[in-house]
Biopython code that builds the backbone (N, CA, C, O; Angstrom):
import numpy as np
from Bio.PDB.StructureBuilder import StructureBuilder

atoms = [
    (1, "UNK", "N", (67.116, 105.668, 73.520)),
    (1, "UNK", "CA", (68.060, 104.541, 73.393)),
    (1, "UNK", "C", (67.688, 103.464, 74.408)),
    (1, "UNK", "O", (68.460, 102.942, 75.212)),
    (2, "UNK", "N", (66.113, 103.159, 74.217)),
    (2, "UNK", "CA", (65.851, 101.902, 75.019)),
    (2, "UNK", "C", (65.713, 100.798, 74.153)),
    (2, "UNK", "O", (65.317, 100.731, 72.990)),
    (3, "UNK", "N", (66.198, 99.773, 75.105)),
    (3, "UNK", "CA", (66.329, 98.008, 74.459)),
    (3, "UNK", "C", (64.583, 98.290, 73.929)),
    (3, "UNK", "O", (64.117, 98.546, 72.819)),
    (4, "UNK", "N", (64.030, 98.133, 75.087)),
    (4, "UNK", "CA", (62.194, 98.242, 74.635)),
    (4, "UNK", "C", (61.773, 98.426, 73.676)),
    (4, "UNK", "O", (61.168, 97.680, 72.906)),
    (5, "UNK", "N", (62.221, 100.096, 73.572)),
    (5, "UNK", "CA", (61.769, 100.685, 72.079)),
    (5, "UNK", "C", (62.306, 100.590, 70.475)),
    (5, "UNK", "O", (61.792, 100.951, 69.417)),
    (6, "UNK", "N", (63.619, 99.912, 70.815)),
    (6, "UNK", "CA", (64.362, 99.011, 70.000)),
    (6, "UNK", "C", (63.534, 98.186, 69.710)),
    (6, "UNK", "O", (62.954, 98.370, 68.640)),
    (7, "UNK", "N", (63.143, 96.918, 70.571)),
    (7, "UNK", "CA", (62.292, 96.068, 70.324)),
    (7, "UNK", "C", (60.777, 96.398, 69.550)),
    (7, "UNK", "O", (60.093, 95.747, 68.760)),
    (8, "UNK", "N", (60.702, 97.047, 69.860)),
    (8, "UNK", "CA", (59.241, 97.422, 69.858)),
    (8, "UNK", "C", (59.070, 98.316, 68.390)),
    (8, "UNK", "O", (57.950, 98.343, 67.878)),
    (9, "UNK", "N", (59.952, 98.880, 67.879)),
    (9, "UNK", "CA", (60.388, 99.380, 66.809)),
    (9, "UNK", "C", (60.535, 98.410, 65.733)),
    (9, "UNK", "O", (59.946, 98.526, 64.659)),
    (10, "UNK", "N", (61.562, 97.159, 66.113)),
    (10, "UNK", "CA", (61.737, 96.212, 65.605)),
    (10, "UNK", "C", (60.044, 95.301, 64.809)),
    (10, "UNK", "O", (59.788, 94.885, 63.679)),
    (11, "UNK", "N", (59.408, 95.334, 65.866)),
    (11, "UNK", "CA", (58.455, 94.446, 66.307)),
    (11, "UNK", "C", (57.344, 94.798, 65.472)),
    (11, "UNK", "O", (56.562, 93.990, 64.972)),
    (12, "UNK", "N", (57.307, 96.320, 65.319)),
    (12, "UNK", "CA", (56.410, 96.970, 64.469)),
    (12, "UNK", "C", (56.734, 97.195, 62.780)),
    (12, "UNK", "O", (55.964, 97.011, 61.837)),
    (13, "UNK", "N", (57.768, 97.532, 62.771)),
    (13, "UNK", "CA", (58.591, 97.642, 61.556)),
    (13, "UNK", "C", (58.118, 95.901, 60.637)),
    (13, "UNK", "O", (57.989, 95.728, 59.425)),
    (14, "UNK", "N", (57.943, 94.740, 61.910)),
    (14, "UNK", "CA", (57.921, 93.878, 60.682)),
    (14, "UNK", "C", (56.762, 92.984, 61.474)),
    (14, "UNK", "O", (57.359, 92.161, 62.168)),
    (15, "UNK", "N", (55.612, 92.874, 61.592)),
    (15, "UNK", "CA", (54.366, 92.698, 62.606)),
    (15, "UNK", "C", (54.363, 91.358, 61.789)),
    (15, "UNK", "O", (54.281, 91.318, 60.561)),
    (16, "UNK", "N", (54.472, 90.151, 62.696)),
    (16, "UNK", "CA", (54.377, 88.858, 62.845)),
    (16, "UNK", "C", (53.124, 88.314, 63.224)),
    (16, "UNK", "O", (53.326, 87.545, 64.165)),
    (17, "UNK", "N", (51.988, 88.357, 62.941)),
    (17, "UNK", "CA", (51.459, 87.942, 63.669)),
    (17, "UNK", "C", (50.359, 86.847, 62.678)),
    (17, "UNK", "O", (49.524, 86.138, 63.240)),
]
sb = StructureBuilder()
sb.init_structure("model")
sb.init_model(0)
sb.init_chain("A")
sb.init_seg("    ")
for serial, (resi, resn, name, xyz) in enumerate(atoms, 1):
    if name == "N":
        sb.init_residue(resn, " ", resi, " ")
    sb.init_atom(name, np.array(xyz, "f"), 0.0, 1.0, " ", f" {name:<3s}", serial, name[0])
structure = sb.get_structure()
């Protein structure tokens, strides 16, 4: 239950790049 891995979960789940 980290913000981070939240993020980072987030971040991967929808890769912006």
């Amino acid at each position: 239950m980290n913000l981070v891995v939240q993020l980072v979960c987030h971040i991967v789940s929808h890769p912006n790049l």
